[in-house]
C-alpha positions in Angstrom: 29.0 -24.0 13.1 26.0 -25.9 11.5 25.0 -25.1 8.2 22.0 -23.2 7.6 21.1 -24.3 4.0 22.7 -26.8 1.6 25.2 -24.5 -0.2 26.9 -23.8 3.1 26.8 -27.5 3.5 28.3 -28.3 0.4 30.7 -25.6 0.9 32.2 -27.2 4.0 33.4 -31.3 4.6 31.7 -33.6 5.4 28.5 -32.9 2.7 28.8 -36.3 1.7 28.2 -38.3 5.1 25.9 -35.6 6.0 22.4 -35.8 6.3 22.0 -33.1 3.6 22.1 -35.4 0.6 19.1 -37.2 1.9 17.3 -33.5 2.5 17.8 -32.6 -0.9 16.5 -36.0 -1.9 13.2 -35.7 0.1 13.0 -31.5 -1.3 13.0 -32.9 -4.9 11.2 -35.9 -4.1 8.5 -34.3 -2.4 8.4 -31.4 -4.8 7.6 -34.3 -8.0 4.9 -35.0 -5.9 3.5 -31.3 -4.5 4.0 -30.2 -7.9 2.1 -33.5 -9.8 -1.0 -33.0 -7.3 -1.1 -29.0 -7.8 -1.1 -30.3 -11.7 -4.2 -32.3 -11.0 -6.1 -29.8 -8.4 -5.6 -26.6 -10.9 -6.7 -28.3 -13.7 -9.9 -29.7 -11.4 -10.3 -25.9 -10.0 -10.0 -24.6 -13.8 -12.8 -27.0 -14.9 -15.1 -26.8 -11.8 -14.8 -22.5 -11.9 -15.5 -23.1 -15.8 -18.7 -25.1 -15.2 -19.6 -22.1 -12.5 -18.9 -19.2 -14.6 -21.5 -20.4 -17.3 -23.7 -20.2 -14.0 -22.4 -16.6 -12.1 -21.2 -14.9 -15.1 -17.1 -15.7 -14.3 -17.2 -14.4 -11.1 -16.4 -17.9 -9.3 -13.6 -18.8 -11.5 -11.8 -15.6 -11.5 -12.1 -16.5 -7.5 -11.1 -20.1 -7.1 -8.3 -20.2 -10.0 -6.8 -16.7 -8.3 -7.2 -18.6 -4.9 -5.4 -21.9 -5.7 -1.9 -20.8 -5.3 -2.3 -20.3 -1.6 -2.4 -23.5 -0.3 0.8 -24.1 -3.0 2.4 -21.5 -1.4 1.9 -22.9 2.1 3.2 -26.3 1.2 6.3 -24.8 -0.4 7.1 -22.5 2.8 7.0 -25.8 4.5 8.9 -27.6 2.4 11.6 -25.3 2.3 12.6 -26.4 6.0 14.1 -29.1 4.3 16.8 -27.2 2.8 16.8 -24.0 4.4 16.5 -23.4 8.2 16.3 -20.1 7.8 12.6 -19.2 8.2 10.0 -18.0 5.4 7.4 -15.2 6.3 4.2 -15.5 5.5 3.4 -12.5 3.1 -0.3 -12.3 3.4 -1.7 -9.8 5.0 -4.3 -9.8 7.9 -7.9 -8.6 7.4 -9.3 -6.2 8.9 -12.6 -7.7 9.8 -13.4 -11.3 11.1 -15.7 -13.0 8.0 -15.3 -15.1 4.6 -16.2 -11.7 2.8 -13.0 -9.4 4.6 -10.7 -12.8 3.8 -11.5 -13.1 0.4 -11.4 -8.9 -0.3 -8.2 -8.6 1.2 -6.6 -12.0 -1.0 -8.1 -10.9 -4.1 -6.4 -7.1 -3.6 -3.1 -8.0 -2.3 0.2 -8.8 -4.8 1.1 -12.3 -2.8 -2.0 -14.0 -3.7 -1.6 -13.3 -7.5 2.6 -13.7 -7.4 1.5 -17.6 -5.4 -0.7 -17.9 -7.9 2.1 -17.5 -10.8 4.3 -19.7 -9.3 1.3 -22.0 -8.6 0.9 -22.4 -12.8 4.6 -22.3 -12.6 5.5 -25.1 -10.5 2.5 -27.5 -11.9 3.6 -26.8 -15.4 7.5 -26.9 -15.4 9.6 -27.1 -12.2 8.3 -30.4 -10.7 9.1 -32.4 -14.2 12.4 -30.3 -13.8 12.6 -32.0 -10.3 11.9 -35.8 -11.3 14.7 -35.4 -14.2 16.7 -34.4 -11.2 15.9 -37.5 -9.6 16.5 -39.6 -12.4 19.6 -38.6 -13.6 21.3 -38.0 -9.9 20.0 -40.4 -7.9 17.7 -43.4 -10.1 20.5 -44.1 -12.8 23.7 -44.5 -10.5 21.8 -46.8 -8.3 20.7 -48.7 -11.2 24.5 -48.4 -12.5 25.4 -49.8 -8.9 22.7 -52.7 -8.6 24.1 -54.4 -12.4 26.0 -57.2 -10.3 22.8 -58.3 -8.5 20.6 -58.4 -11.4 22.7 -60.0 -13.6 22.7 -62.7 -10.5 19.3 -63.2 -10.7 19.0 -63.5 -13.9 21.2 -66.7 -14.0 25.1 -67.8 -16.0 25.1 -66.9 -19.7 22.3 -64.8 -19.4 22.5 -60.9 -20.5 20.6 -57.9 -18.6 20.5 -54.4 -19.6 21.7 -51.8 -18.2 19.5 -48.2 -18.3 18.1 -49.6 -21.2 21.2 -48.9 -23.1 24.6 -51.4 -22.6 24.0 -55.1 -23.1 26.1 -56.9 -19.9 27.1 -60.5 -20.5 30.1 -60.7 -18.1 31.1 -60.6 -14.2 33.8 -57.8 -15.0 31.7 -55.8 -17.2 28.9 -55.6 -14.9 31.8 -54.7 -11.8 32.7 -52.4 -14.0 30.0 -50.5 -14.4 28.7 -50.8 -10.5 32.1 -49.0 -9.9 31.0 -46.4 -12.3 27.5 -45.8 -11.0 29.1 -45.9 -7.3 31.4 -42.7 -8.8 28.4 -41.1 -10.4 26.1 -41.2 -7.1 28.7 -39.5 -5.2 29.1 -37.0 -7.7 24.9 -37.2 -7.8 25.2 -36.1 -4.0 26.1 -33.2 -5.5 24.1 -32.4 -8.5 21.3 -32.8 -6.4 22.2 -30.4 -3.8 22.6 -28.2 -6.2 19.4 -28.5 -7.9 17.5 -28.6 -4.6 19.3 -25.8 -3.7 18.4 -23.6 -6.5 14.8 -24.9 -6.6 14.9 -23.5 -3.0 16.1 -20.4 -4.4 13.9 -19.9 -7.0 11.1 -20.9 -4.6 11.9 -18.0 -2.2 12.3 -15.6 -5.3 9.1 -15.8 -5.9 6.8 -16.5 -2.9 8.9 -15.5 -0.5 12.1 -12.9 -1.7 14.4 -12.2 1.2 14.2 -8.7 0.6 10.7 -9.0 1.3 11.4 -10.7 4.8 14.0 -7.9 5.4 10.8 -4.8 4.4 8.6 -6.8 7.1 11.5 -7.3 9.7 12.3 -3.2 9.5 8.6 -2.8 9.9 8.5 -4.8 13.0 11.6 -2.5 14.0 9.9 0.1 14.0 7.1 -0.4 15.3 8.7 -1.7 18.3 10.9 1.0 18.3 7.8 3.4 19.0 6.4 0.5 21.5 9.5 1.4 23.2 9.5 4.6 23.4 5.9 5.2 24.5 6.7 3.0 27.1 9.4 5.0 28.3 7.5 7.7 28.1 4.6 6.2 30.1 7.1 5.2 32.7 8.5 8.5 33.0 5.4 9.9 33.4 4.7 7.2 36.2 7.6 7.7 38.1 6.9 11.7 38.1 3.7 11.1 39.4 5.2 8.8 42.1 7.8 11.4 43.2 5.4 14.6 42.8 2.3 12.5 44.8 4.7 10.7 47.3 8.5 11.8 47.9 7.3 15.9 47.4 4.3 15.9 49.9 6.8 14.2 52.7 9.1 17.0 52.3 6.6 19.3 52.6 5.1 18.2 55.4 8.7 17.1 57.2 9.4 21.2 56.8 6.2 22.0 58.0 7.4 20.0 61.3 10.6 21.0 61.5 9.1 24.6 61.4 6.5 24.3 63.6 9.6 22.4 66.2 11.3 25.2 65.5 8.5 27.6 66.5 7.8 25.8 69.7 11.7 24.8 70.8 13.5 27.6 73.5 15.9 29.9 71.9 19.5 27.6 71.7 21.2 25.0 70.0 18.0 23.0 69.4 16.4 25.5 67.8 19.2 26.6 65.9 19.7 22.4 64.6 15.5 22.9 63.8 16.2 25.6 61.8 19.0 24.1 59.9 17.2 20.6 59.6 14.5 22.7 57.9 16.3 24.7 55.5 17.9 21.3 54.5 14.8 20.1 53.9 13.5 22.4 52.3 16.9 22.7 49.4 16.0 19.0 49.1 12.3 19.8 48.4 13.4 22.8 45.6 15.8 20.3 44.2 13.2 17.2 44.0 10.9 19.4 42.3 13.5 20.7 39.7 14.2 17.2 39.2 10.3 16.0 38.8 10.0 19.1 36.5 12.7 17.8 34.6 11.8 14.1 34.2 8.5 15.1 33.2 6.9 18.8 33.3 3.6 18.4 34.5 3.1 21.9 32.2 4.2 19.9 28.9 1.7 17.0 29.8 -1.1 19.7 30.1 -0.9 22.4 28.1 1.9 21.5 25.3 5.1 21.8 23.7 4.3 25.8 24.1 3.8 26.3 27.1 6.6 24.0 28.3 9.4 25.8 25.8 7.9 28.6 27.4 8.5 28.3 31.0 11.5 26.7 30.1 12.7 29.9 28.5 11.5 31.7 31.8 13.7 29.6 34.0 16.9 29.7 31.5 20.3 31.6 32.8 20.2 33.3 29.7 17.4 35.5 28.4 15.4 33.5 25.5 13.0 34.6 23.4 10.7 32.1 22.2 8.4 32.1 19.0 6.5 29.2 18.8 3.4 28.9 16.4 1.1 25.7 16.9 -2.2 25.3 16.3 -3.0 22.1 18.5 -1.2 19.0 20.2 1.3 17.0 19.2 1.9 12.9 19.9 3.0 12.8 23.4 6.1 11.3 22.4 7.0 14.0 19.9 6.2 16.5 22.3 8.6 15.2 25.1 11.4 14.6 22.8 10.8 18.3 21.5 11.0 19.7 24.7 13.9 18.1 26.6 16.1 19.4 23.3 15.0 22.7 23.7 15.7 22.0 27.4 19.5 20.8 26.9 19.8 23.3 24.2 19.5 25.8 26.0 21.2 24.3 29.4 24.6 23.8 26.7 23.7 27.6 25.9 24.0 28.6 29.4 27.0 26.3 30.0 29.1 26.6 27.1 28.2 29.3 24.5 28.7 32.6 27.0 26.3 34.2 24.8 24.0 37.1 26.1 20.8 36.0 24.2 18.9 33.0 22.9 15.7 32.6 20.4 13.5 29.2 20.4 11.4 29.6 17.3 9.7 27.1 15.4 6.3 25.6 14.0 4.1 23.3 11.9 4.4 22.3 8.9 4.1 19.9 6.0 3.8 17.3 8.6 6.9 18.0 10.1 7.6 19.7 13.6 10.4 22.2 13.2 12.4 23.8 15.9 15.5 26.4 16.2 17.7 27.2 18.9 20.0 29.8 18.4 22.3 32.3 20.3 24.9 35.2 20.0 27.6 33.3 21.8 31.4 32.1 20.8 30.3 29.2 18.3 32.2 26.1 18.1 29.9 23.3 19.0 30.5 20.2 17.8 28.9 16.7 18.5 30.8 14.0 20.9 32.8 16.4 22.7 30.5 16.8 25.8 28.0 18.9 24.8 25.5 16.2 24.7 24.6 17.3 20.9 25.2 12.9 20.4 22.5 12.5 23.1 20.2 14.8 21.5 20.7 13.7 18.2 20.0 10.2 19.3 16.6 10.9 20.5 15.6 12.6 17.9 16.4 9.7 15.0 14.0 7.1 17.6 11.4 9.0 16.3 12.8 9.4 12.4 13.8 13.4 12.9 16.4 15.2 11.5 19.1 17.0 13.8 21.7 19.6 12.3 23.8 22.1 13.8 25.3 25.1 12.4 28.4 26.7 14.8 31.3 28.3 13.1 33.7 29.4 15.4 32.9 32.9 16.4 29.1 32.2 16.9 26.5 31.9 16.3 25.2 28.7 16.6 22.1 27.1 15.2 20.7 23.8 15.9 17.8 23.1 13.8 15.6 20.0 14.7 12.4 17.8 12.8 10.1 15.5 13.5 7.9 13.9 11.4 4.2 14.0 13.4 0.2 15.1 12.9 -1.1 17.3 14.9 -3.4 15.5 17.1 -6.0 18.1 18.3 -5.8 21.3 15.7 -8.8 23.0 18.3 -6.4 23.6 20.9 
């Protein structure tokens, strides 16, 4: 397994003679730099905005200085590949309009410019100095620890040199000595500086970037593919019932029409007796392609509504069904197909299971919420993941965020209460 960042690195063998050490290096490196030219660019933004404001009143420098952590930000998000492969989102949102005057609107209103801008001032001010000390004490005094033999060579026999500005070295040994001791002190460097790159990295993300953040926009995305998904399914089943109602249907039709019209012309016999069984085959096989067209996709739900649909529904039921359904326009198309095909296998478990003599569909609009009741006088004791397909049903329902619950004691009656979250679409209707 490779590692993702440099603590998993560190945690595992190997760190040493890994190419993470050097990453860490070039993260701190690179950050003395990023953070000594954002120094110099904020301070020239700060006085160029000044020298505008005495012009436009402020307006310029509340604009550029509130502006300059973005391009910070970017570099950092960039930089963090060096440490981190895990990838880091861009927060900003995306305008609404095309245009310098949308772009700026949206910067100046959303929470990521002003955090960049925070850890802009941040970094300039206090974390890259943090990053050269790093560098100095990890990696520049070791190696200058390490190099003592070859600049006491140069400097000839008898001859001193000074080591880190601090220890006088007059001898062979003494300056072996201490190259063994810096050689100690840069392996334990490797370390200290993966661990300060690493927690730059940290902080870094904290505040530009915070995971938790990446995890709001990746459940976002999940939903909203979630719904892409299911109005695609939806448009497909649609599709397909067109297909079967436009094609498949109208060749049964018109094979029984044949067969009947054979019939009408063959001579009293066994032919006319196969006719006549060829065409009440075909016609079972046209009653049940409709019934399954009907319940793939009611071409009464996709005109007139949920109400209707419950409605006929409720007319073709084995169990009488009284239905009491209050809306005052559509519903999303989704919403209304998912609504239906419960009250559907409601009442099909009803009819299968419940041996009750009655059933009520009521339900309504409210609140934003679609709400819907199923109930019936029958033996009770329904319960989920036992075949009654009350798992099915209550997984189509959460795909578009509703609420299932089911109230069965044994004994009857049962109860299955169901919402969806929606807007009603056309309240004329």
């Amino acid at each position: 397994m490779h590692p993702r960042n440099v603590w998993q690195a560190m945690a595992g063998p190997g760190f040493l003679l890994s190419a993470w050490p050097w990453r860490s290096v070039a993260y701190l490196l690179t950050g003395m730099l990023t953070g000594a030219v954002a120094l110099v660019g904020i301070v020239s933004t700060a006085v160029v905005g000044g020298v505008l404001a005495i012009v436009l009143v402020g307006l310029p420098l509340l604009v550029v200085v509130a502006l300059a952590g973005i391009p910070v930000a970017w570099a950092e998000r960039h930089r963090l590949r060096l440490i981190d492969r895990d990838p880091v989102a861009d927060q900003h949102q995306v305008p609404a309009a095309h245009g310098l005057r949308p772009w700026l609107t949206t910067r100046l209103r959303e929470r990521t410019t002003w955090r960049e801008l925070g850890y802009a001032l941040l970094f300039a001010g206090l974390l890259w100095p943090v990053d050269a000390f790093a560098i100095t004490v990890g990696l520049l005094f070791p190696v200058a620890m390490i190099a003592t033999p070859l600049v006491l060579a140069t400097v000839g026999d008898g001859q001193e040199t000074k080591v880190l500005k601090v220890w006088t070295v007059t001898s062979w040994p003494t300056a072996f000595g201490i190259a063994v001791l810096g050689l100690v002190l840069l392996v334990l460097g490797g370390y200290a500086l993966g661990v300060a790159a690493g927690a730059r990295a940290e902080l870094t993300r904290l505040l530009i970037a915070p995971r938790e953040s990446d995890l709001g926009a990746k459940v976002v995305e999940l939903t909203r593919s979630r719904f892409r998904l299911v109005d695609a399914f939806e448009a497909e089943r649609r599709r397909i019932e067109r297909d079967l109602h436009d094609g498949a249907q109208q060749r049964l039709v018109a094979l029984t029409m044949t067969l009947g019209l054979a019939r009408l012309d063959a001579p009293p016999g066994p032919l006319a007796d196969q006719l006549a069984k060829a065409q009440e085959e075909a016609g079972e096989a046209l009653a049940e392609l409709r019934e399954l067209i009907h319940g793939i996709h009611p071409k009464v739900l996709a005109d007139y509504g949920i109400q209707a649909a419950v409605a006929d529904a409720a007319d073709r039921s084995a169990v009488p069904v009284d239905v009491e359904l209050e809306l005052s326009g559509r519903l999303p198309q989704a919403v209304e197909a998912a609504a239906y095909f419960v009250v559907c296998e409601a009442l099909a478990n009803i009819a299968k299971h419940s041996g009750a003599n009655r059933a009520e569909v009521t339900g309504g609009y409210r609140d934003g919420l679609l709400f819907l009741q199923v109930s019936d006088d029958g033996r009770g004791g329904a319960v989920a993941g036992t075949g009654s397909g009350l798992t099915g049903l209550a997984d189509r329902v959460s795909v578009l965020d509703g609420r299932l619950s089911l109230s069965s004691p044994p004994g009857g009656p049962t109860l299955l209460c169901v919402e969806f979250p929606c807007e009603l679409t056309d309240r004329s209707a």
